[in-house]
ZABAKE-83882 format. One record per residue (C-alpha): residue number from 1; residue in three letters; x, y, z. Coordinates in pm, whole numbers. Layout:
N
SITE   num   residu       px       py       pz
SITE   NUM      ALA        X        Y        Z
...
//
This chain:
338
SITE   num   residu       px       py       pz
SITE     1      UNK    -2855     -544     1162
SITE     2      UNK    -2899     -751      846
SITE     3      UNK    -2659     -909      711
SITE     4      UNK    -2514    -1069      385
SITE     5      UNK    -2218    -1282      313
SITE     6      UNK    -1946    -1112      133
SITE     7      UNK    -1696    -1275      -88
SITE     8      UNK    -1453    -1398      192
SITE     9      UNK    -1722    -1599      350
SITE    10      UNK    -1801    -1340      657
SITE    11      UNK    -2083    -1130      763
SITE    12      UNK    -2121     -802      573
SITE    13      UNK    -2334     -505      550
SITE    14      UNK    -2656     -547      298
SITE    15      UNK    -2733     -274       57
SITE    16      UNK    -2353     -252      -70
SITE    17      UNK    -2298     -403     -369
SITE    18      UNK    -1926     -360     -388
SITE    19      UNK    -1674     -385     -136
SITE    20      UNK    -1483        3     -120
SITE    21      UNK    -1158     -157      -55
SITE    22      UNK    -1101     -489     -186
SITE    23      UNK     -729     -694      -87
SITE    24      UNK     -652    -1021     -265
SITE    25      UNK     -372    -1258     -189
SITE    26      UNK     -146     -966      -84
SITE    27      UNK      218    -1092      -59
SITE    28      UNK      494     -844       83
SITE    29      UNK      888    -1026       87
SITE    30      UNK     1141     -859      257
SITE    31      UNK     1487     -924      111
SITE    32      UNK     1763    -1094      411
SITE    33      UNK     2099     -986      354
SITE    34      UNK     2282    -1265      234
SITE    35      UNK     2042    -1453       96
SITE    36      UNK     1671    -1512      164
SITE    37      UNK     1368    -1347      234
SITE    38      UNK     1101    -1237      519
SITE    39      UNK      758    -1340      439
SITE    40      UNK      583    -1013      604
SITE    41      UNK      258    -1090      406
SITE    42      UNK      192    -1453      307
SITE    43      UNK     -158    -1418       84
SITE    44      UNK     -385    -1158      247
SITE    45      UNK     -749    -1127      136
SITE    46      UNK    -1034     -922      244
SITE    47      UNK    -1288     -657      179
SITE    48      UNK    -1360     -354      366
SITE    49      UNK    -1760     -189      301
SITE    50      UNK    -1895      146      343
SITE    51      UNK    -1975      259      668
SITE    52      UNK    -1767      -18      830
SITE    53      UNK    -1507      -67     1074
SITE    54      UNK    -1286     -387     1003
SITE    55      UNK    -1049     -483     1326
SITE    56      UNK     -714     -638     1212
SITE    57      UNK     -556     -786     1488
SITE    58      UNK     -252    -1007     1569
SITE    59      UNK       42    -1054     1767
SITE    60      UNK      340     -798     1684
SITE    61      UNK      562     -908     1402
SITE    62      UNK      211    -1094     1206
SITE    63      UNK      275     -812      960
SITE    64      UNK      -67     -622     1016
SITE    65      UNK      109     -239      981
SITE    66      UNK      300     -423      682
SITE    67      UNK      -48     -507      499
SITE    68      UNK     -165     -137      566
SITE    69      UNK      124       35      448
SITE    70      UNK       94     -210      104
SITE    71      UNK     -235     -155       87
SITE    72      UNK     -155      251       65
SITE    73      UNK      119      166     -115
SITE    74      UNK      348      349      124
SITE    75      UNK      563       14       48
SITE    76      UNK      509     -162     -275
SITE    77      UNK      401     -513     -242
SITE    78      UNK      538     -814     -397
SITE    79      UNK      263     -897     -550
SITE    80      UNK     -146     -976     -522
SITE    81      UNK     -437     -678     -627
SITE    82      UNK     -538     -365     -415
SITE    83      UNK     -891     -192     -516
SITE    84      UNK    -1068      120     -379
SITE    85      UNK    -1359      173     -581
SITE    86      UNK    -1249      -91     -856
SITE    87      UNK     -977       73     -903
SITE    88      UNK     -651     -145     -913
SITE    89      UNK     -440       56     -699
SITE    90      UNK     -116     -101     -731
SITE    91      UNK     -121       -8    -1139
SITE    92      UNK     -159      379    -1045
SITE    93      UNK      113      637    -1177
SITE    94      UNK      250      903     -943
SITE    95      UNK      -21     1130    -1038
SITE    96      UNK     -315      929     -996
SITE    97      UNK     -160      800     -673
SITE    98      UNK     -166     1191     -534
SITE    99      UNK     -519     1172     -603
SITE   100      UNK     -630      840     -473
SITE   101      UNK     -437      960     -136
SITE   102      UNK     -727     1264      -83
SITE   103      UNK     -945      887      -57
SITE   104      UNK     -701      727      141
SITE   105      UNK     -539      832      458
SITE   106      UNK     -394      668      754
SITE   107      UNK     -334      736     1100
SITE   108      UNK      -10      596     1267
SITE   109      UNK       35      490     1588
SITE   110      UNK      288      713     1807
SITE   111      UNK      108     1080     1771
SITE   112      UNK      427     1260     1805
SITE   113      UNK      642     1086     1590
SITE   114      UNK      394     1162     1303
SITE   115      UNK      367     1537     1335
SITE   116      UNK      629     1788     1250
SITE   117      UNK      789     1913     1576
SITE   118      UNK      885     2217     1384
SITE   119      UNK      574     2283     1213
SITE   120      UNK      280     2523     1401
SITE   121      UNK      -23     2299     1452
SITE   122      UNK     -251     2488     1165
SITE   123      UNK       36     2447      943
SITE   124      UNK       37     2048     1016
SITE   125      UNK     -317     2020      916
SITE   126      UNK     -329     2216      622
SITE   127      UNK      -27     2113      445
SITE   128      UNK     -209     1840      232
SITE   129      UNK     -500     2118      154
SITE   130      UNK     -214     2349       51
SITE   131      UNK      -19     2008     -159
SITE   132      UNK     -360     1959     -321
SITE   133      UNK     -419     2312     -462
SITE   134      UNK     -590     2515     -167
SITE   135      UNK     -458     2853     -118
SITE   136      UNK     -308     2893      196
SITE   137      UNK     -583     3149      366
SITE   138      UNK     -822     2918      325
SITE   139      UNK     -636     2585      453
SITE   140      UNK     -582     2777      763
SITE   141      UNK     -907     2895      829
SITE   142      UNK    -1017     2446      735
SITE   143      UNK     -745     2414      975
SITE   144      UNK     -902     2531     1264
SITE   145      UNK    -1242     2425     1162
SITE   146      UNK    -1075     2048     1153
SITE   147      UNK     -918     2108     1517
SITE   148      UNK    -1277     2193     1627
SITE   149      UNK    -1427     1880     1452
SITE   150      UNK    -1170     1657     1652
SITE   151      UNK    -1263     1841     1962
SITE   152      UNK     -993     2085     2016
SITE   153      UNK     -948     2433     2050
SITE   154      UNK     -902     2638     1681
SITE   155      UNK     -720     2943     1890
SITE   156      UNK     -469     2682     1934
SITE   157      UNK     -421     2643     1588
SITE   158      UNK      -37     2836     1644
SITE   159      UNK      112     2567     1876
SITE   160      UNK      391     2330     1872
SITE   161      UNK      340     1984     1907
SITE   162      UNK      497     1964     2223
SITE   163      UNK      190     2204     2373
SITE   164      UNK      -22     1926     2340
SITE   165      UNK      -53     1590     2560
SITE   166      UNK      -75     1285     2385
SITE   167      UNK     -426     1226     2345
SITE   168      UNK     -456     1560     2212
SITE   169      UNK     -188     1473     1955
SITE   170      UNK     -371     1212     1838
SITE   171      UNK     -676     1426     1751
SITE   172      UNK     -437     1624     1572
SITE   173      UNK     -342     1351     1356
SITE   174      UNK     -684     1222     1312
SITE   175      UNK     -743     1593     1204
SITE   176      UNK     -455     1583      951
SITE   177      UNK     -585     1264      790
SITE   178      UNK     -938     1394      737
SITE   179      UNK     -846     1771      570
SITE   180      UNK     -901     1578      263
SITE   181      UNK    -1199     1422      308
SITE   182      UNK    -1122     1066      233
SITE   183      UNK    -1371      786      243
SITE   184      UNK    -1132      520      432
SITE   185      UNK     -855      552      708
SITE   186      UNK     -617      310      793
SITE   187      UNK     -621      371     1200
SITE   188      UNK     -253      192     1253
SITE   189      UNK     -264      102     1638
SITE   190      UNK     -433      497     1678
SITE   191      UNK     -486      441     2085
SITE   192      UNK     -186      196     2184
SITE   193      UNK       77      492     2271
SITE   194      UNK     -198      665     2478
SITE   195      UNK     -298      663     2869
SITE   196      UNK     -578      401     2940
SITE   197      UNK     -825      713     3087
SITE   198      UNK     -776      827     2724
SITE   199      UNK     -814      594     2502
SITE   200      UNK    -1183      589     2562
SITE   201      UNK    -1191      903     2447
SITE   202      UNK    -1002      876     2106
SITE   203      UNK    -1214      555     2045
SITE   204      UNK    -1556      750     2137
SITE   205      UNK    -1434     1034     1893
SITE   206      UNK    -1348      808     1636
SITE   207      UNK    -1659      623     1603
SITE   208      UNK    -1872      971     1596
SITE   209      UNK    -1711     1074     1347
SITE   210      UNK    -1715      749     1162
SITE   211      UNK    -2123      801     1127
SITE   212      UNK    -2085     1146     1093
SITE   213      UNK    -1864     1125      824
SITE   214      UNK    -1944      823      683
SITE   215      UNK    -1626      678      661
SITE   216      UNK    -1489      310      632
SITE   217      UNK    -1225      239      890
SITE   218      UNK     -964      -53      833
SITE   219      UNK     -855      -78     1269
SITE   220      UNK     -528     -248     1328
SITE   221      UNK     -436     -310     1681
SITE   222      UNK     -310     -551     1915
SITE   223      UNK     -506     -505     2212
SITE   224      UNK     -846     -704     2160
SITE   225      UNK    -1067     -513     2429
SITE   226      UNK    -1030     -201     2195
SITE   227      UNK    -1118     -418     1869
SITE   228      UNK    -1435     -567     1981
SITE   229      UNK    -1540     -216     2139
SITE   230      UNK    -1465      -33     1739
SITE   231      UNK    -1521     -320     1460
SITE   232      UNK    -1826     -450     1274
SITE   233      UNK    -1665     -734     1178
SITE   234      UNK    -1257     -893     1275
SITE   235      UNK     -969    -1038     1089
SITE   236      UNK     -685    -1211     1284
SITE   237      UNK     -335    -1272     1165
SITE   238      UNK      -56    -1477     1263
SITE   239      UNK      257    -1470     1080
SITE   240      UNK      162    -1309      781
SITE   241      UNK     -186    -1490      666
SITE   242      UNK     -524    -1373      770
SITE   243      UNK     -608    -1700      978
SITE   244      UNK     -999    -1655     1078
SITE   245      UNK    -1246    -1327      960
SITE   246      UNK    -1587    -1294     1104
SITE   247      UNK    -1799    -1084     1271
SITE   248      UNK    -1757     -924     1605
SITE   249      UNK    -1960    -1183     1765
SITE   250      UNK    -1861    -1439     1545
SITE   251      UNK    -1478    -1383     1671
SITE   252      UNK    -1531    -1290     2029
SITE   253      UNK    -1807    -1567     2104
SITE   254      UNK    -1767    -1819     1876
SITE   255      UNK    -1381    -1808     1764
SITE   256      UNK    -1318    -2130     1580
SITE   257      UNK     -889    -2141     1502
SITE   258      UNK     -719    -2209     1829
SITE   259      UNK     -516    -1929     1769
SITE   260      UNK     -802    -1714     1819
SITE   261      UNK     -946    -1917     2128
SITE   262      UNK     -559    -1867     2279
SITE   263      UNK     -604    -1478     2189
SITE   264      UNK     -899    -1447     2366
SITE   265      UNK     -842    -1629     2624
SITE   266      UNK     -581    -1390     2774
SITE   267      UNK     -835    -1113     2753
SITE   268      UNK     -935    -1026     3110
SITE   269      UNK    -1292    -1059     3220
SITE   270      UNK    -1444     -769     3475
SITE   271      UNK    -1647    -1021     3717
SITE   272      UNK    -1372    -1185     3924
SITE   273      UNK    -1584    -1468     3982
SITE   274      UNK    -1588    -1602     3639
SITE   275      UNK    -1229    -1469     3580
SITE   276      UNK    -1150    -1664     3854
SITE   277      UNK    -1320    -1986     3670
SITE   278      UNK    -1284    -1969     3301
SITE   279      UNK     -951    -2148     3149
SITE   280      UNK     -671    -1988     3033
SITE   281      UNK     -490    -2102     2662
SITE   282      UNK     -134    -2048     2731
SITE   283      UNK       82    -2147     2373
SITE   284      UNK      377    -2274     2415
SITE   285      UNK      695    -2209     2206
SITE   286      UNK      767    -1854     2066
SITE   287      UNK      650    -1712     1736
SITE   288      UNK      872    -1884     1452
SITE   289      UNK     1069    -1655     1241
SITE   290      UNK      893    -1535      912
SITE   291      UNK     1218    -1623      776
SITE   292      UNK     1142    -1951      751
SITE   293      UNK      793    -2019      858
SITE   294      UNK      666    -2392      925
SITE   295      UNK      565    -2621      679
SITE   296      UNK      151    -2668      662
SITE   297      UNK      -12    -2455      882
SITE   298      UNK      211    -2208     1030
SITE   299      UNK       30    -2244     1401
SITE   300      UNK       94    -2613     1433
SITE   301      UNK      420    -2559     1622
SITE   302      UNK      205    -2386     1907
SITE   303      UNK      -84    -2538     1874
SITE   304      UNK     -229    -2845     2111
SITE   305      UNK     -455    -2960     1854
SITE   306      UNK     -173    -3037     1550
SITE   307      UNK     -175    -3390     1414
SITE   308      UNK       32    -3500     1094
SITE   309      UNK     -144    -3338      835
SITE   310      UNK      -93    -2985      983
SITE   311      UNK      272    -2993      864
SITE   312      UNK      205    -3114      508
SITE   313      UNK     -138    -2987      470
SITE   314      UNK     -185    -2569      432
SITE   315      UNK     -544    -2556      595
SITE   316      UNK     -769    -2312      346
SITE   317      UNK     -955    -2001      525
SITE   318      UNK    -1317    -2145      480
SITE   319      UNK    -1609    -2206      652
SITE   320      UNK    -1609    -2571      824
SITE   321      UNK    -1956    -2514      967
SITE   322      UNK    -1886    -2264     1227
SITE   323      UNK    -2024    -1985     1046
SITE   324      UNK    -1743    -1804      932
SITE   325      UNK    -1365    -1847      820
SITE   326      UNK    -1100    -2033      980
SITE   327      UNK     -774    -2158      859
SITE   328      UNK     -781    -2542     1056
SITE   329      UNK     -817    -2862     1010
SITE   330      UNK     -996    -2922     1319
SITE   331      UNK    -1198    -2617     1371
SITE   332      UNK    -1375    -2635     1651
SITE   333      UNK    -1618    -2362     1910
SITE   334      UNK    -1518    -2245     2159
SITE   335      UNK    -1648    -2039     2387
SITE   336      UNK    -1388    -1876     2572
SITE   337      UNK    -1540    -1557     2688
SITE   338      UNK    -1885    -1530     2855
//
């Protein structure tokens, strides 16, 4: 595929001459009682193009659900710009919010937390049809034409939750989020809560859809295997800033911030031989409260490369000849999976 570089310094898609979504220096504080405040989101930044799938990955607590949820504005932010379209998004009233949500939709990650446990399964789906001005007949008959489209039966449109396993769940909220035909979804850790033999499935479903429909898919997740088998391109956090963006093989072969080497370095490799062989990063230390983050560059208390200037010195997320973004001093290749 040809690429282009887009205005964060990684590879994008050519033939789109604006991002869809566009994030910039997204900051998110969380009051403490008694004085202080959580920095959930320290400065976020990226775009998201048509037709692609952006991975957002991190360890828990890095704030990656925090950024989606700003970026739908299911939390306000502190402060920094949101666009879909070149639209600024956080200026939207009430009403024009209702309207931007038939664009934007998100998936969350526990499928039976998110659905209605007292709410038929045709009723689930269609409520945002019926919010939006559908008559009722109709939603239910898009209802079960939505089940079918996520691979489910539309006779079992008059179900409970409970009816379903998890991984049909799932579909059902993938289902929900599409009734209104939106042009991005915010897929918040979608396969996570779900049985390794069906995750594969979920992903596979998600991905046909993604060219059928032509949607844009911002992928959070924790579990890197998934990411590099869903994204175009990759954007990992660590306590609240976006700390290297590339593309899939830019992050998975050539990772540049230690951070990312240490990340990938835990992810297991099929051939026992070289699993057997390869090195393993192991960081030291535990993740330091966004409370009160380090001075510099937040990694250096975990890091094995840190000198002096990492703790007076905020390292900038450019390019430093690798090819694409990294926030260190000393960015360096690494190959860390064959």
């Amino acid at each position: 595929m040809t690429v282009a570089t887009d205005s964060d310094g990684a590879a994008a898609p050519v033939g789109v001459a604006e991002p869809i979504l566009t994030v910039r220096d997204l900051v998110k504080q969380f009051p403490i009682r008694g004085g202080g405040k959580v920095q959930a989101v320290s400065g976020v930044s990226f775009d998201l193009h048509e037709g692609e799938t952006l991975g957002l990955v991190g360890e828990s607590g890095c704030g990656k659900s925090t950024t989606a949820r700003c970026v739908l504005r299911l939390i306000e932010p502190t402060s920094g710009e949101v666009r879909f379209r070149g639209r600024d998004v956080l200026a939207l009233g009430r009403k024009d919010l209702r309207t931007l949500r038939a664009d934007l939709q998100i998936v969350f990650q526990d499928p039976y937390a998110s659905l209605n446990p007292r709410m038929q399964v045709w009723s689930i789906i269609a409520e945002p049809l019926i919010v939006h001005g559908m008559p009722a007949k109709a939603a239910k008959t898009r209802a079960g034409e939505l089940l079918e489209l996520v691979r489910l039966r539309p006779e079992h449109a008059g179900r409970y939750p409970h009816e379903f396993s998890s991984g049909q769940r799932q579909r059902i909220g993938v289902a929900r989020a599409l009734a209104l035909e939106p042009d991005v979804l915010v897929l918040d850790e979608p396969v996570s809560a779900l049985d390794v033999s069906i995750q594969a499935g979920v992903l596979n479903l998600l991905e046909e859809l993604r060219h059928r429909l032509h949607l844009s898919y911002l992928f959070i997740a924790h579990d890197l295997s998934v990411v590099r088998h869903i994204s175009d391109r990759v954007a990992v956090m660590y306590l609240g800033k976006v700390v290297e963006i590339g593309t899939r093989d830019d992050i998975y072969n050539r990772p540049a911030m230690p951070y990312t080497q240490a990340l990938l370095s835990a992810v297991p490799v099929p051939d026992p031989s070289i699993e057997r062989k390869r090195k393993r990063i192991v960081l030291s230390g535990d993740l330091p409260s966004p409370a009160d983050p380090p001075s510099g560059c937040r990694f250096r208390t975990r890091c094995w490369k840190a000198q002096d200037i990492c703790a007076t010195e905020e390292p900038a997320l450019i390019d430093r000849g690798q090819g694409h973004p990294s926030a260190c001093h000393f960015a360096e290749e690494l190959q860390v999976v064959p």
